[in-house]
C-alpha positions as CSV (number, residue, x, y, z in Angstrom):
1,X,0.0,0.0,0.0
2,X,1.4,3.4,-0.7
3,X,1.9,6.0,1.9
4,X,-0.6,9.2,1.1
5,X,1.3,12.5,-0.2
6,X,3.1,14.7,1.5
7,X,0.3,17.4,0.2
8,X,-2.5,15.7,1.4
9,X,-0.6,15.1,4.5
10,X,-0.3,19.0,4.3
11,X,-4.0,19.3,4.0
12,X,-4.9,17.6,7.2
13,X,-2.5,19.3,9.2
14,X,-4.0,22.8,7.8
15,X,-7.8,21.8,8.7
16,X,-6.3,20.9,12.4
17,X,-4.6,24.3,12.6
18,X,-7.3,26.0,11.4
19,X,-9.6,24.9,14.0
20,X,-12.0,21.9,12.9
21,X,-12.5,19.3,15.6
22,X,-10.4,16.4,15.3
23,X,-14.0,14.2,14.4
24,X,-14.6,16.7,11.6
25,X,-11.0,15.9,10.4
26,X,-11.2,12.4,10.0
27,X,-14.6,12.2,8.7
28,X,-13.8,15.1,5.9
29,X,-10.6,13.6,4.8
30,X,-11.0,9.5,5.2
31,X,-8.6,8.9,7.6
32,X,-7.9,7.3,11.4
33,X,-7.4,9.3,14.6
34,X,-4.1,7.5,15.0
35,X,-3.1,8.6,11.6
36,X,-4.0,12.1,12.7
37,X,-2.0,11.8,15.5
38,X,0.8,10.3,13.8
39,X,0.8,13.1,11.4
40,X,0.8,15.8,14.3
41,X,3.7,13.5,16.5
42,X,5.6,13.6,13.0
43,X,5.4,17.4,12.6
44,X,6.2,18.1,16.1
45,X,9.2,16.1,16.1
46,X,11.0,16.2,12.8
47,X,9.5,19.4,11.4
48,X,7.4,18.1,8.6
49,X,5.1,15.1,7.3
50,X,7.1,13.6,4.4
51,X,6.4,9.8,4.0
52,X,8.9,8.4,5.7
53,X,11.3,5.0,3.7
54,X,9.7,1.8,3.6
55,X,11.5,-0.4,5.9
56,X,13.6,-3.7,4.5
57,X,16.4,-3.8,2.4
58,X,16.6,-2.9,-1.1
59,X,16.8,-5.8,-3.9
60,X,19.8,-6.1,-5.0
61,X,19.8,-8.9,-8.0
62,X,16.4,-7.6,-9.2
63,X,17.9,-4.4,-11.5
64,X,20.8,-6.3,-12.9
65,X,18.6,-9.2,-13.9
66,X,15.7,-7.2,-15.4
67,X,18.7,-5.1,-17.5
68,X,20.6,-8.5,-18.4
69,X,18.1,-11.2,-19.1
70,X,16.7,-9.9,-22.4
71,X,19.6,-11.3,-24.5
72,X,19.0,-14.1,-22.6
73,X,15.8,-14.3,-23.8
74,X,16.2,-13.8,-27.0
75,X,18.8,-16.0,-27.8
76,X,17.4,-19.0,-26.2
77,X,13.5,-18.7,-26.2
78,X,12.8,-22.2,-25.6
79,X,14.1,-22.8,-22.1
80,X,12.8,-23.1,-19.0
81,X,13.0,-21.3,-16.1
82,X,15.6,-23.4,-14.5
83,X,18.0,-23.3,-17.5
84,X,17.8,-19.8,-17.7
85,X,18.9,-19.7,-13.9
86,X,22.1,-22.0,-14.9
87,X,22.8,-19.8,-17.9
88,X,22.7,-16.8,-15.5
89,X,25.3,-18.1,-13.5
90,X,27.4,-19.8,-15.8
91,X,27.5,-15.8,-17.7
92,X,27.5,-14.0,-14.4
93,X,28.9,-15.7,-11.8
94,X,25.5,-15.3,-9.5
95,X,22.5,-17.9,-8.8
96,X,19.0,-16.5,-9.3
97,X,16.2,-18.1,-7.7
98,X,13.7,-19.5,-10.4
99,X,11.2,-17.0,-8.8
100,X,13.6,-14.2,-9.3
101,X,13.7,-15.8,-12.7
102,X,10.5,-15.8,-13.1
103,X,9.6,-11.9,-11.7
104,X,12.0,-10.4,-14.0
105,X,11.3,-12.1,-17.0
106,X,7.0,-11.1,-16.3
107,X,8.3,-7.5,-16.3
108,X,9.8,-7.2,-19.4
109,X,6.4,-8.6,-20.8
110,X,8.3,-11.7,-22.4
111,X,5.6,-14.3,-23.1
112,X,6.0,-18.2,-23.4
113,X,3.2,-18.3,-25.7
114,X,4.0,-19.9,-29.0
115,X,3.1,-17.8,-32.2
116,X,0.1,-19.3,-34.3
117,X,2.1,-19.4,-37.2
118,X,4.1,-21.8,-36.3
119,X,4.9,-25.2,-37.4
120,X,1.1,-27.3,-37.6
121,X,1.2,-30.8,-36.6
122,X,1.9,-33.5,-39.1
123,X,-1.1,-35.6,-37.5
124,X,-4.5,-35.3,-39.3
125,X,-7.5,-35.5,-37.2
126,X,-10.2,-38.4,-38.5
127,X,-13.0,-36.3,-37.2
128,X,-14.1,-32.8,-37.0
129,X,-13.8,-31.2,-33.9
130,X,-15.9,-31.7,-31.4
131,X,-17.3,-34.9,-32.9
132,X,-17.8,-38.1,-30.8
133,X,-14.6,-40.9,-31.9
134,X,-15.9,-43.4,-29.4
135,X,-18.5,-46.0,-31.0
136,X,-19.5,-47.0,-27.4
137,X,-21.0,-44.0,-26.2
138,X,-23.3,-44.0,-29.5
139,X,-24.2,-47.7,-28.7
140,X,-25.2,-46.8,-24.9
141,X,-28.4,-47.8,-24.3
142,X,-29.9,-45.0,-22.6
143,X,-33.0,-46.5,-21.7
144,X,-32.4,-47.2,-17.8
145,X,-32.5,-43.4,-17.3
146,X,-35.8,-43.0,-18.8
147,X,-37.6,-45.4,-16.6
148,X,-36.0,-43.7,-13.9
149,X,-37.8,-40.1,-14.9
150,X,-40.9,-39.9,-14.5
151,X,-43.4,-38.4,-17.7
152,X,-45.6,-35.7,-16.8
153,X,-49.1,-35.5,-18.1
């Protein structure tokens, strides 16, 4: 979830300042009375209301796979995920999870899909699709479900 603006922050503030209750406040704007009081702690003790960094550690593999994958790609469209993590280390010294694989290679839109234009099959089909193959089912006999059902007048 993203952290609201630092104008609509702004905002808030100013409708506390300028003297709308604190029930008003929340009501008018959307927001929590421990949010408002966040926002007012926050101003009072660091001078402004600025979004403050999400916490965690930055990703580090993430960028240089995403820049370096797509010759990758390209080159060898046919593998898998897990050969495309051996190719990345054998070219770059580093293992990538499949997932991180797998993230990367979603975000630059690359598709597994084959094209329809492809090679078609050598195989001929005997029957239109969608048509029954199997004698047996047109050789049911059928009758045991209608003495189950009774026939309405």
């Amino acid at each position: 979830m993203k952290a609201y603006s630092q104008d609509f922050r702004e905002h808030v503030l100013q409708a506390v300042d300028s003297g709308y209750p604190r029930v008003e406040v929340i009501r008018l704007f959307g927001i929590s009375l421990s949010m408002l009081k966040r926002y007012e702690k926050q101003r009072r003790e660091e001078g402004h209301v600025r979004p403050k960094a999400i916490p965690g550690r930055p990703p580090l593999i993430r960028t240089q796979v995403e820049a370096g994958v797509l010759p990758q790609l390209q080159a060898h469209a046919d593998a898998t995920l897990e050969q495309h993590c051996a190719m990345w280390e054998q070219t770059h010294g580093e293992r990538v999870s499949r997932w991180t694989m797998s993230r990367a290679i979603k975000r630059l839109g690359w598709t597994r899909k084959k094209s329809r234009l492809g090679q078609r099959s050598a195989m001929q089909r005997s029957a239109p699709r969608g048509a029954r193959t199997h004698e047996s089912f047109r050789q049911t006999n059928w009758s045991f479900l209608m003495s189950a059902v009774p026939i309405l007048p």
